[in-house]
N, C-alpha and C positions, 0 to 999 in steps of 0.2 A: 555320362560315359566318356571316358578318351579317346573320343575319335579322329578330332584332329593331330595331335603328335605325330611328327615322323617317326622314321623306327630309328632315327640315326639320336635323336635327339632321346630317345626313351634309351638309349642302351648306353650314352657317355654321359647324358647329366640328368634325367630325371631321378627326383627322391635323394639325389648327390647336395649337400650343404656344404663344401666346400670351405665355407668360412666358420664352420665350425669346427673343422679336423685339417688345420694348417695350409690349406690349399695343398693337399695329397691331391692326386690326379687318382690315386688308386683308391677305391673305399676305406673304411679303415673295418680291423673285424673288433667288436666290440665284446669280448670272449669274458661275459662275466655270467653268472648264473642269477644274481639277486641286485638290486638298485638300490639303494638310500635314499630317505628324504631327510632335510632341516629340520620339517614341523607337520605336526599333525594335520594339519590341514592340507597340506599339498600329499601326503600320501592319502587321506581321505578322498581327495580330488582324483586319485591317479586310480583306486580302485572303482570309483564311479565309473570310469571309459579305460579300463585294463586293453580293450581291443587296441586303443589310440595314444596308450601313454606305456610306461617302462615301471613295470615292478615286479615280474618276475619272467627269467626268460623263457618259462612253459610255458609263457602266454604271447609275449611282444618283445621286441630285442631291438635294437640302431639298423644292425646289421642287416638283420631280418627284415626289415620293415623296408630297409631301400628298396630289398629284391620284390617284395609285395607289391611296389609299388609299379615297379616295370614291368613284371607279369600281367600285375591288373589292366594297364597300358597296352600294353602288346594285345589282350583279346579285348578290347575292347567294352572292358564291364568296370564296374567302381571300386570293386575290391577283390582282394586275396589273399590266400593265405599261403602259408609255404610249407609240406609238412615233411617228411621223415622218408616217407614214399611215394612213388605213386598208388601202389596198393594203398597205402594209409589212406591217401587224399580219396580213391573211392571211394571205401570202407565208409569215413566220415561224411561225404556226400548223400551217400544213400543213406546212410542211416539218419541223419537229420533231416529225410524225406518219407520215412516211411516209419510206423509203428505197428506192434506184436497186431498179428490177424489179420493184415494187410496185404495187396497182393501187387506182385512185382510183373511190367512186359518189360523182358529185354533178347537186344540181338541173338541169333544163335551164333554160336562160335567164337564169344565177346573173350578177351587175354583171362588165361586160365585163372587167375584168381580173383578176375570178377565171378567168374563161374563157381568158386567156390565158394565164395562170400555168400552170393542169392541162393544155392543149394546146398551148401551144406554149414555154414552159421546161424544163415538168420532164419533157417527153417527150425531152430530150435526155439526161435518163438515165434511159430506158427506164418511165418510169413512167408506166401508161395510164391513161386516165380514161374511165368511162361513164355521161354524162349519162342523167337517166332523168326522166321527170313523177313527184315523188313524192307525189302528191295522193293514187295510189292507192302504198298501201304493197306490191301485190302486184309492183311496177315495181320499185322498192328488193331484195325479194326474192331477184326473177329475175335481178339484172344481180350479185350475188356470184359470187365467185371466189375459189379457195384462195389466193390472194395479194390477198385483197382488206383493208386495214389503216385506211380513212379513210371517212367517209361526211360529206359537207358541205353544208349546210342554206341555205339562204334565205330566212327565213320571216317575214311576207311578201317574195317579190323585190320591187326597187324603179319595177317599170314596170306588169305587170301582175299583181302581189300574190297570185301562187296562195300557198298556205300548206302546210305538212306538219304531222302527228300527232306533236308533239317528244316526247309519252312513249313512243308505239310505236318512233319512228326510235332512240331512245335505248336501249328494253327489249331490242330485236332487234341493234343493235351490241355492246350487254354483251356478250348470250350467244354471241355470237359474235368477238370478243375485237377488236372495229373499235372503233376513236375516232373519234369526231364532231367536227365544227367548226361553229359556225352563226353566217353574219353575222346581227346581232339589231339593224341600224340603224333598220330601217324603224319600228320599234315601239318603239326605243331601253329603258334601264330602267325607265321609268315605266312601261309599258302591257306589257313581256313578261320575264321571267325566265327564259330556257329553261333554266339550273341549276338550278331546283325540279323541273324533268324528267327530270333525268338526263342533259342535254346536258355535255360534257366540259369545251370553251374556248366560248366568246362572243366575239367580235369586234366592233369597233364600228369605223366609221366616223365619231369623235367629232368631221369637220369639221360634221358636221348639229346633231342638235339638243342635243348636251351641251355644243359652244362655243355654238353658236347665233347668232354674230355675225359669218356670212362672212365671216373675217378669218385662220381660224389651220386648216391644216391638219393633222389630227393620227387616228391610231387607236389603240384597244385592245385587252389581249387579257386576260382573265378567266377563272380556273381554280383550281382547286387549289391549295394549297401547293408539293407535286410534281412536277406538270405546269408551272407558271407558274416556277419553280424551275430544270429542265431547259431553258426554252425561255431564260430567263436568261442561264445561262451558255454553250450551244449559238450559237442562232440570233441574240438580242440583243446580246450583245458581240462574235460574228463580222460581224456586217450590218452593223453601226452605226447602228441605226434609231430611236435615241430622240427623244422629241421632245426642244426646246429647252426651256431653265428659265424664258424669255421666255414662248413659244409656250404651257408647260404654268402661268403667271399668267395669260393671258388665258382658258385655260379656264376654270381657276379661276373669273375673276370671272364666266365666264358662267353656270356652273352654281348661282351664286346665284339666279337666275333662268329655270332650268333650268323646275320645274313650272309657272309661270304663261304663261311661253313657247307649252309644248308644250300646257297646256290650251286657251287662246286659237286656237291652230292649230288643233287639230281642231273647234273650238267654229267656227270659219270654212271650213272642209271641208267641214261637213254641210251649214249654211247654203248654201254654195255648191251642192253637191248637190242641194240640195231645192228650189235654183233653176233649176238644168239639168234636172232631170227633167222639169221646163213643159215646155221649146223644143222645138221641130219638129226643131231642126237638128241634135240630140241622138239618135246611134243608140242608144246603151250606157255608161252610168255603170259606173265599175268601184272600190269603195271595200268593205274588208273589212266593214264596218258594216253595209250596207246590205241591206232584208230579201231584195233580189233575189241577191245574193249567194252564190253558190251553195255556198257554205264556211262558211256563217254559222254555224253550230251549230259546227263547229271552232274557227272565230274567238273564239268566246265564251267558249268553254270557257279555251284560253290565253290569249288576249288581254284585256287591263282597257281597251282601248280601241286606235285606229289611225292615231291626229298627222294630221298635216297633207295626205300624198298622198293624192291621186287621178285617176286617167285618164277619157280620154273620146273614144269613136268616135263621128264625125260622118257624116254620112248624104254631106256633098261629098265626089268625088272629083275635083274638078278642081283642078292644083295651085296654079295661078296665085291660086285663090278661097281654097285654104288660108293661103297666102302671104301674101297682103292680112288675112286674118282674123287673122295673126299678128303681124304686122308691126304692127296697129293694137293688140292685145292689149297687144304688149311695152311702150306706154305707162305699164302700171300693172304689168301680172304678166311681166317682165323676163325673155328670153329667154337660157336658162342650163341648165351642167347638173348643179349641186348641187341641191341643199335643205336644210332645216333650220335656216334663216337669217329671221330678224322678216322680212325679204321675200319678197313673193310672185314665184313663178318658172313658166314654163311653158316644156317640151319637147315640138316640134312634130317629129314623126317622119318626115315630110315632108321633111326637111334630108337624113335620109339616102338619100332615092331621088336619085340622083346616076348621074354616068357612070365614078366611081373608088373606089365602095365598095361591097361585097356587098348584092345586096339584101336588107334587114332581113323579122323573121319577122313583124314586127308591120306592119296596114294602113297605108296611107298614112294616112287621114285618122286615124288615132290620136298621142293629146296627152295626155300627161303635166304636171300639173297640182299645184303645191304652195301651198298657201293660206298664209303667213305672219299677221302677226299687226298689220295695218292694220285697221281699220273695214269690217266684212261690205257693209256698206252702200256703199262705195268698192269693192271687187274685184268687186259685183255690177252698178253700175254701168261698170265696165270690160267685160263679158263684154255689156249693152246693147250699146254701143256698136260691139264689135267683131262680135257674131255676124248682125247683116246682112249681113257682106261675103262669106259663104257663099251667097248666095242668086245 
């Protein structure tokens, strides 16, 4: 595993050959769909390890393969892949962990279309899943089954950030011969490594904060040799889920920029926070940091820190008064449903009470909130302006 690299040295020159592409300082994107060989033998050679060599870029790419490389780096595992999404990059993680008649524990309230994938895909061959709170581990426990082969993490989720114990979740899947999955976007690599605990695959959703520039959709999946290896030649080149050579230069250039990004964001988080806590209009701050926090000694423990989200229950329940309070927001914190982009974004959960969509688990007056990396003093000034309209 890479554990010793700095992060400064994984983001300007690991996986970078330089003296192979002119001495560019920048990547080069390698934007071809098929490779040639001289001789039979050397494309013999190249389909024996398709994971490790260039012959077609559904599989391996130049390009591609630097960003593998510094993701692999970054969480600290041997390999990765880079796919198309982060939805993809789940999709393929779990399912190169579990097969038809099998039964799935994962988080309750895991990003909507992990929810969808465990309840309504892969229950069409027979494979069940049982959401559980796994805050307490005695939840996790109770819900095994002799047919139970996955347990899949979200730590923190991305709305309301409860967290799980990744070295218990991990010590009790060993012994028990389950593989773990864990999306790890919320905290991305800078602030969580859930492979120093014994977590299996990592996934990322690397449209957030490893591109960082709302532009390039893309996920990961981080593992083993082995496991990253299997999921290769299985799920990756049946799916077709890689990202582009285009798509995987733009990360690239973002991840130069990757640490200062993601510090500035949480460094405008708190800030923000420590301004919401004044207002009247403020029922409940919800940010793993904070001392009210009821997680916080867990937090601490795995977490080196918690980027840019965080939620906020408002005391209005009137929706019209929501609506206006949002509507005036979106002026500066831009009403969306990513993150992890230098712009700041808020989700008013208010949109979901509707006459054509289930009611959601979360109050109305709950807003999900991501502080991007503008002037504290500008996003604090927008939340002035807009939180009278609650009143």
């Amino acid at each position: 595993m890479n554990k010793k690299i700095c992060f400064s040295e994984i983001l300007t020159h690991l996986g970078e050959d330089r003296c192979k592409y002119y001495g560019a300082i920048s990547p080069p994107i390698i934007q071809t769909s098929n490779f040639a060989f001289d001789t039979v033998e050397e494309f013999r050679e190249a389909f024996r390890d398709e994971l490790h060599s260039h012959v077609y870029t559904r599989g391996n790419n130049p390009t591609v393969e630097m960003l593998r490389a510094k993701v692999a780096a970054l969480e600290h595992t041997d390999d990765c892949l880079a796919l198309s999404s982060g939805s993809a990059a789940m999709t393929a993680a779990v399912m190169g962990c579990i097969n038809a008649g099998e039964h799935i524990i994962c988080v309750e309230k895991p990003y909507s279309w992990t929810y969808k994938l465990c309840e309504v895909l892969l229950k069409r061959f027979g494979v069940e899943t049982t959401f559980v709170d796994a805050r307490e581990m005695e939840n996790v426990y109770k819900a095994i089954r002799p047919n139970t082969r996955l347990l899949i993490l979200e730590s923190p989720n991305s709305l309301s950030f409860e967290i799980q114990d990744l070295a218990a979740c991990a010590q009790w899947a060993k012994a028990n011969n389950i593989s773990t999955v864990i999306d790890n976007s919320h905290c991305s690599p800078y602030y969580q490594n859930p492979a120093n605990f014994g977590i299996d695959l990592v996934v990322h959703s690397g449209t957030k904060y490893l591109n960082g520039h709302s532009d390039v959709i893309c996920g990961f999946i981080c593992g083993s040799k082995e496991r990253i290896a299997k999921l290769f030649q299985s799920e990756l080149l049946t799916i077709g889920s890689i990202i582009s050579p285009h798509n995987a230069w733009l990360v690239l250039r973002g991840l130069r920029t990757f640490v200062i990004r993601i510090q500035k964001s949480q460094e405008n988080a708190l800030a923000l926070c420590a301004f919401l806590a004044k207002r009247p209009e403020v029922k409940e701050l919800i940010y793993p940091l904070l001392e009210n926090y009821p997680q916080l000694e867990l937090a601490r423990r795995q977490m080196k820190g918690a980027g840019g989200l965080f939620s906020a229950i408002f005391h209005c329940q009137d929706v019209t008064k929501l609506e206006k309070f949002s509507n005036i927001l979106a002026k500066t914190f831009q009403m969306a449903v990513s993150w992890g982009g230098y712009e700041s974004l808020h989700l008013p959960c208010c949109i979901f009470y509707n006459d054509y969509a289930p009611k959601p688990v979360l109050p109305i007056s709950f807003m999900r909130f991501y502080a991007g990396i503008e002037e504290p003093d500008y996003l604090i000034s927008a939340f002035e302006k807009a939180l009278p309209a609650l009143h």
